[in-house]
C-alpha positions as CSV (number, residue, x, y, z in Angstrom):
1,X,-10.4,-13.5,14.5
2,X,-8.5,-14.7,18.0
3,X,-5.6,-16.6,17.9
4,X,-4.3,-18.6,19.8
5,X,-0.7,-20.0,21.1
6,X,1.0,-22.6,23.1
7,X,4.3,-20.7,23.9
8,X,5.5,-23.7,25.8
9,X,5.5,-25.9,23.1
10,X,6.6,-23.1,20.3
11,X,9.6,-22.0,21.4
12,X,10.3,-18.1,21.8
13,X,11.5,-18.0,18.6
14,X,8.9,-19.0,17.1
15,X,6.7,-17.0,19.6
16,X,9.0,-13.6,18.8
17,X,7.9,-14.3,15.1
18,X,4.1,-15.0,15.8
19,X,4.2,-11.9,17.8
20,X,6.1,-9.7,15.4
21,X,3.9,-10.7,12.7
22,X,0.7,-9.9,14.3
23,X,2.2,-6.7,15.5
24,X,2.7,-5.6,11.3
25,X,-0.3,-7.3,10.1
26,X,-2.9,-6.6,12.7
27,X,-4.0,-3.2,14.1
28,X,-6.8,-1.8,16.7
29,X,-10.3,-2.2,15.4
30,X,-9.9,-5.2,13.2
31,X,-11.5,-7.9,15.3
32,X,-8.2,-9.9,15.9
33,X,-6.6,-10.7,19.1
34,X,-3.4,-12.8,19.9
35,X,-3.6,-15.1,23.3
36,X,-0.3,-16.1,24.5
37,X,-0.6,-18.9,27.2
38,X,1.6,-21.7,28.8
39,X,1.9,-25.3,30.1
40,X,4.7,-24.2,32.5
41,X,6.6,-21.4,34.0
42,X,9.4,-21.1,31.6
43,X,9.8,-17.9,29.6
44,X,7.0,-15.7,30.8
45,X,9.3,-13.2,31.8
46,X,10.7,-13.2,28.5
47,X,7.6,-13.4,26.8
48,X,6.2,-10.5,28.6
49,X,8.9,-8.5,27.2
50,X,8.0,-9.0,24.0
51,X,4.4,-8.9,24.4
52,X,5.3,-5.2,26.0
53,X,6.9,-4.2,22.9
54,X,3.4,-4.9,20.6
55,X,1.8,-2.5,22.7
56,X,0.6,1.0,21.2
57,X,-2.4,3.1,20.7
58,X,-3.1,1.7,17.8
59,X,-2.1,-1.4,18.2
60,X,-4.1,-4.8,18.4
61,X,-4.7,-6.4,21.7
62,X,-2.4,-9.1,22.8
63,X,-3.4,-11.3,26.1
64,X,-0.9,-13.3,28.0
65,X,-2.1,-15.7,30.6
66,X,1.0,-16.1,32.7
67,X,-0.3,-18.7,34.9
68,X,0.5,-22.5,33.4
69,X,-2.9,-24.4,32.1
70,X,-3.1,-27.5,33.4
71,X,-3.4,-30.0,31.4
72,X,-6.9,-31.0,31.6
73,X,-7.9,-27.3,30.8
74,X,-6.0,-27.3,27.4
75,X,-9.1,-28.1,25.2
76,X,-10.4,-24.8,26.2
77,X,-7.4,-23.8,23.4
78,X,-7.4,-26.8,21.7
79,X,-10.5,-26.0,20.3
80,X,-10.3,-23.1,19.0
81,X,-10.5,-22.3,15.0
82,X,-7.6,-19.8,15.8
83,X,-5.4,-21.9,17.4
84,X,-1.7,-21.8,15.5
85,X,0.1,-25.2,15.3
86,X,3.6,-25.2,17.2
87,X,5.0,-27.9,15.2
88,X,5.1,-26.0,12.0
89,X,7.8,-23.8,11.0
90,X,6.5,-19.9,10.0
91,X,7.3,-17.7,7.6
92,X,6.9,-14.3,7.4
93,X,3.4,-13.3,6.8
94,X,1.9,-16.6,7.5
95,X,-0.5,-15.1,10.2
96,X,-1.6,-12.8,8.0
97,X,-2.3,-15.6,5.2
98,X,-4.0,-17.9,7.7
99,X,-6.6,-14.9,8.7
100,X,-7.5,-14.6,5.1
101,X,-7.4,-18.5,4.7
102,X,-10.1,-18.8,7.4
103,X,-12.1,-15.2,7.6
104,X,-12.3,-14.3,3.6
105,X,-14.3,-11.8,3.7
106,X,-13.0,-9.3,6.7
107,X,-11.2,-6.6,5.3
108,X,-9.4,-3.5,6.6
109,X,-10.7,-1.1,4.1
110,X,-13.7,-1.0,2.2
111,X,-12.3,-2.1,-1.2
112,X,-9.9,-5.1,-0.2
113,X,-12.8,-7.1,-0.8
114,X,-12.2,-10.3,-2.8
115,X,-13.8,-9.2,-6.5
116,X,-11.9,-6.1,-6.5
117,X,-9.0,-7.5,-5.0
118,X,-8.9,-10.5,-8.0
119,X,-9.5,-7.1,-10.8
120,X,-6.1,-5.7,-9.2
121,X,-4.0,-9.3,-9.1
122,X,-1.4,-8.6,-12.6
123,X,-1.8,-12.4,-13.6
124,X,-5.8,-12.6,-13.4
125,X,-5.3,-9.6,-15.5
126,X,-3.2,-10.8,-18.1
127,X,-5.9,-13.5,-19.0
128,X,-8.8,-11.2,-20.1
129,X,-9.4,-10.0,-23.5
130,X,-6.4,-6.9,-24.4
131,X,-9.0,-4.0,-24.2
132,X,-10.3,-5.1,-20.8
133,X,-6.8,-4.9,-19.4
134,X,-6.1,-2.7,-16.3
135,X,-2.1,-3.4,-17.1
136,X,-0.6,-2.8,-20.2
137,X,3.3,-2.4,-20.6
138,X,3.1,0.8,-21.9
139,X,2.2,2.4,-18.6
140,X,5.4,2.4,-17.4
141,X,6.9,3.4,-20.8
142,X,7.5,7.0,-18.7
143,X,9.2,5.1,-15.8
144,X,12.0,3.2,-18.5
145,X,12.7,6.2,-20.4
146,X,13.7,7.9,-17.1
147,X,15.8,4.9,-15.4
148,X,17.7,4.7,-18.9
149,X,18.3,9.3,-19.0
150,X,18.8,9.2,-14.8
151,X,20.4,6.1,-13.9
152,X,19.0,5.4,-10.6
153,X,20.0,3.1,-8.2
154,X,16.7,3.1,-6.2
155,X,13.3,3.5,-6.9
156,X,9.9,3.4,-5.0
157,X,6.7,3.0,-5.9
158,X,3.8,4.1,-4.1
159,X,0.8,2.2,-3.9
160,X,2.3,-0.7,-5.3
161,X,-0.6,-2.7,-4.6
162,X,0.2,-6.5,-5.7
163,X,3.8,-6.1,-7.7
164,X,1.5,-5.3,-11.4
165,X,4.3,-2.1,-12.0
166,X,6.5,-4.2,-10.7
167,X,6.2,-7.4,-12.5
168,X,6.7,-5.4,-16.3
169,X,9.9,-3.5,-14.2
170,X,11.9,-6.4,-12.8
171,X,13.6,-7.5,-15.3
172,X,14.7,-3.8,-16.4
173,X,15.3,-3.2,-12.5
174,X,17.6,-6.8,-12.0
175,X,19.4,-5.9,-15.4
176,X,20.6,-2.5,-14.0
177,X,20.9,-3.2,-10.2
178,X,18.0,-1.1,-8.6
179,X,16.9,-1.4,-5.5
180,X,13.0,-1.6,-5.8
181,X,10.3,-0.6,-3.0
182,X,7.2,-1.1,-3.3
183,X,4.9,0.2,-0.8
184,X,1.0,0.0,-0.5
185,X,-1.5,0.2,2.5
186,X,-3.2,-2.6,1.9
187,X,-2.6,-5.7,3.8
188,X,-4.1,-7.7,1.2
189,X,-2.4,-6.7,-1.5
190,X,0.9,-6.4,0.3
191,X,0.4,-10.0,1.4
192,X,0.3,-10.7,-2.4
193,X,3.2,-9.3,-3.8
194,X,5.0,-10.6,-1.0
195,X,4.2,-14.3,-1.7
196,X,4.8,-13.5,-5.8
197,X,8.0,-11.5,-5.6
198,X,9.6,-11.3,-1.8
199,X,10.5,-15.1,-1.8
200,X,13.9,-16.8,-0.4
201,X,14.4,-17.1,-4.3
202,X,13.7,-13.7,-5.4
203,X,15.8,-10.8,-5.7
204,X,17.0,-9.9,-2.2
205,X,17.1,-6.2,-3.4
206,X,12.7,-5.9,-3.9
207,X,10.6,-5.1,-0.7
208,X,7.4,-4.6,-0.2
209,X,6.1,-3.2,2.5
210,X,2.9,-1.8,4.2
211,X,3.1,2.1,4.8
212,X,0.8,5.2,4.2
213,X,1.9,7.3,1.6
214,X,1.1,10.3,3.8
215,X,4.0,9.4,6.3
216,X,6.6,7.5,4.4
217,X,9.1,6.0,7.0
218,X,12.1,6.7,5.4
219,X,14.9,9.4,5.7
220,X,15.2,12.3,2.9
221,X,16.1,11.4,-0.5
222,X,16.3,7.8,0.8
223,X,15.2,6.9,-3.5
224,X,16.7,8.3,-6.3
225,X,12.9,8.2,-8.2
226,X,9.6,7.3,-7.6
227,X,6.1,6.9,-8.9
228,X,2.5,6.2,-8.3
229,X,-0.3,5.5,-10.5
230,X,-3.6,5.9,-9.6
231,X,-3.0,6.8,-6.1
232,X,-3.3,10.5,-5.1
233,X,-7.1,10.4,-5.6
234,X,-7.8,8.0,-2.9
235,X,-5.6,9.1,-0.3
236,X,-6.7,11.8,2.3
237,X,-4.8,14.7,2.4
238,X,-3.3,14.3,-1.4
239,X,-0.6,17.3,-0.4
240,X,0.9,15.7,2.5
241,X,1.4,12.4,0.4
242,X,3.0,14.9,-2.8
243,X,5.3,16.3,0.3
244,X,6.4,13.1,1.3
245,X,7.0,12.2,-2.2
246,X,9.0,14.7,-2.7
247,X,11.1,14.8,0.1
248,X,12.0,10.9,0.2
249,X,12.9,11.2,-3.5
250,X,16.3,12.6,-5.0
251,X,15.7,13.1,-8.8
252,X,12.0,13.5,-8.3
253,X,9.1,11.5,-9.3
254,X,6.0,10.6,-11.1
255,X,2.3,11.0,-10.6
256,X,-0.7,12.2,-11.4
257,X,-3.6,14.1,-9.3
258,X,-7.2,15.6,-9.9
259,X,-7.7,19.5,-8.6
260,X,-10.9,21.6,-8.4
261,X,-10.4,25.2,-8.8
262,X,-13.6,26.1,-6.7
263,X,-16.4,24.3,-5.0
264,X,-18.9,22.6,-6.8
265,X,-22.4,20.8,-5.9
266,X,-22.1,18.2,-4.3
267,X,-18.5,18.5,-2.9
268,X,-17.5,19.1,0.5
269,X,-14.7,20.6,1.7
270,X,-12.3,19.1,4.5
271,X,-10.3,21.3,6.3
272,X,-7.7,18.7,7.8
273,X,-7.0,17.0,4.2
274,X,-7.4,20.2,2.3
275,X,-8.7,18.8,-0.3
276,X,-12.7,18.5,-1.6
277,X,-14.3,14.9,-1.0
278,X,-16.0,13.5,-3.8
279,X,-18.6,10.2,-3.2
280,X,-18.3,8.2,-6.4
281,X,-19.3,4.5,-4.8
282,X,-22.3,4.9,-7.1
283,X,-20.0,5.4,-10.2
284,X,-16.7,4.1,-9.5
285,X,-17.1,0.5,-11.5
286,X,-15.4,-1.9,-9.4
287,X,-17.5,-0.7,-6.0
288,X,-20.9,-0.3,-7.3
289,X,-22.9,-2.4,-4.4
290,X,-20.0,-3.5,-2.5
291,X,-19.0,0.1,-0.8
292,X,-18.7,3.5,-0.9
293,X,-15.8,5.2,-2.3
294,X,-14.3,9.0,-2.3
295,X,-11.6,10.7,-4.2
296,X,-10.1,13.6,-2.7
297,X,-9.7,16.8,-5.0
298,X,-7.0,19.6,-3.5
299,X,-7.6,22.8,-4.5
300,X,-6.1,24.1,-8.2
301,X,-4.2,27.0,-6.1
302,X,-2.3,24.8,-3.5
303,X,-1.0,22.1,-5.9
304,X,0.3,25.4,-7.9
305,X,1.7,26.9,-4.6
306,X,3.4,23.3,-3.7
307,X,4.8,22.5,-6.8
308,X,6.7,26.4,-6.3
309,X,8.6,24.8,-3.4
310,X,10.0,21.9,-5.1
311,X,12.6,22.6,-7.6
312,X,13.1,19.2,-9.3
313,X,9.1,18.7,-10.2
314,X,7.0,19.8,-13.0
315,X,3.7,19.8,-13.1
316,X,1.9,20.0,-16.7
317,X,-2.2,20.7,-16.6
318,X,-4.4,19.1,-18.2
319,X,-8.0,21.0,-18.6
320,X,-10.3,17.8,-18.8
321,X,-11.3,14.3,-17.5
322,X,-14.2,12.2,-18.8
323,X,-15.1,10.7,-15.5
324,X,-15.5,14.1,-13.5
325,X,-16.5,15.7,-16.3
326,X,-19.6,12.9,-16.4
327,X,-20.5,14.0,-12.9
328,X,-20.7,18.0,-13.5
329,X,-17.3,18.1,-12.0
330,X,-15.0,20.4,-13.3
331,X,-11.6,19.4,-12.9
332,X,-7.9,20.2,-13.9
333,X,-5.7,17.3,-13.9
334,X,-1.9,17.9,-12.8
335,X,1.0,15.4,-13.6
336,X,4.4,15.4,-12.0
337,X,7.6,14.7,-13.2
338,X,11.3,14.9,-12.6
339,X,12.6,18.1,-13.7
340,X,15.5,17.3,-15.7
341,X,13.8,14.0,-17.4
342,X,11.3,16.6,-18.6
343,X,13.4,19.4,-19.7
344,X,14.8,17.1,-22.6
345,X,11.0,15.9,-23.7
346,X,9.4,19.6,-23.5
347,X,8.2,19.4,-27.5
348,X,6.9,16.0,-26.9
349,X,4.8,16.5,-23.8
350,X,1.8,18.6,-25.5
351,X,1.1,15.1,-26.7
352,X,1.7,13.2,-23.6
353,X,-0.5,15.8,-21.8
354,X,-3.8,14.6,-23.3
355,X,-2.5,10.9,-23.5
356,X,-0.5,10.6,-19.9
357,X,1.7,7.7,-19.5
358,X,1.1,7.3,-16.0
């Protein structure tokens, strides 16, 4: 989708928004463009500057057209679907809103479509039948036993997706003072939990942010805890994400990931994720003739090896999965947690190992 403004009539404050905002939102390759142009000669240097400052290699194009248009010209703009009106004051991710007002069906990845984007929206979710739930309270059971035994005063949770963890958290998280960041790469999503839970209204201590698990943009130990569910299996590289976990987090975290001892049928191997890729957009329920989907399964020995490095984590195995086992996939699935959570629930966990919390 192009947009389109009047920087003339805007204002560069508004303009410094509209750009900044299309700068987080919008990146090389998704069919989007920005077109900056003016009525007279005021603030183009100033402009420029700013339009300078988008720029990257992966960044999406922004065009400035320095010379003014005269006035009889202007309907070349004026008509345009993309064209952002002046007069109205924006908020933070409007642009981002008014793309998926007006192209619903682009996406950035393959399963931000709208079906499975509705199955992963918390209140849609709380209206089916119990047993058809995707979010039930007791998933984060693990997460409140360990703010009540470690007392954070920060937590993030990866792949955050629309706020669902979030939304059975907050009240736990306002009554004890926690910083909460979320963090998913979604744009859609993101775009959601920022309109349910990042408003003028809401807690001022909640983020949520776009950011790849993989290279977390945040200093060591920058969270006292931190947890993901369901994420590790559909990022590349599923080590690089567990050493970013690790590092950004002070008392450790949770999470959960699928291994493969050896290679199977079927399986290829990929050297720069280290990991085996698995096609299941036949299987996985929610894709099944919209798109393809892979999960990616690190080696049995390199989990082991990494989980040696970092003192604070323990990993418990478990030998099975229904799902891979389905497939003629043998797996072993490996769950994380903080160290000295665990150490206090050792005789418990031989339960919690075939039913995992997270």
């Amino acid at each position: 989708m192009d947009f389109y403004l009047n920087v003339t009539v805007a204002g560069l404050e508004t303009t410094r928004q509209i750009c900044s905002d299309y700068g987080y939102w919008f990146r090389r390759g998704d069919e989007t463009s920005l077109t900056l142009f003016f009525t007279d000669r005021a603030l183009v240097s100033e402009v420029r500057r700013v339009v300078d400052d988008l720029k990257g290699p992966g960044s999406a194009p922004v065009h400035l057209i320095a010379d003014p248009v005269p006035f009889h010209e202007l309907h070349r703009f004026y008509r345009k679907k993309g064209l952002l009106n002046e007069w109205i004051p924006y908020r933070p991710g409007d642009l981002f809103r008014i793309h998926r007002l007006l192209e619903p069906n682009a996406g950035n990845q393959s399963y931000e479509t709208q079906p499975v984007s509705i199955q992963f929206d918390v209140r849609y979710d709380q209206t089916v039948p119990e047993k058809r739930r995707v979010y039930r309270r007791e998933q984060i059971a693990a997460i409140l036993d360990a703010i009540d035994h470690l007392h954070p005063t920060s937590l993030i949770d990866w792949g955050c997706g629309c706020g669902a963890n979030y939304s059975f958290l907050k009240d736990k998280l306002a009554q004890e003072g926690i910083r909460y960041q979320g963090l998913d790469t979604s744009r859609f999503l993101i775009s959601k939990a920022k309109d349910l839970y990042e408003t003028p209204e809401s807690d001022p201590r909640v983020r949520f942010d776009l950011g790849d698990a993989r290279r977390l943009p945040y200093p060591d130990h920058a969270f006292d805890l931190g947890f993901s569910e369901s994420l590790l299996p559909l990022v590349p590289n599923p080590l690089a994400a567990l050493t970013e976990m690790a590092r950004t987090t002070l008392f450790g975290f949770f999470s959960s990931l699928y291994t493969i001892a050896s290679h199977q049928p079927g399986l290829v191997y990929l050297q720069k994720e280290r990991a085996y890729a698995l096609d299941v957009g036949a299987t996985w329920k929610y894709r099944k003739g919209v798109s393809e989907q892979v999960f990616y399964l690190p080696k049995t020995a390199d989990v082991r090896a990494f989980a040696r490095k970092v003192p604070h984590i323990v990993t418990v195995e478990n030998k099975r999965h229904q799902f891979f086992d389905a497939l003629g996939i043998r797996t072993v699935s490996v769950f994380f947690y903080p160290k000295r959570w665990f150490d206090q629930r050792r005789a418990r966990f031989t339960l919690w190992n075939y039913q995992p919390l997270m």
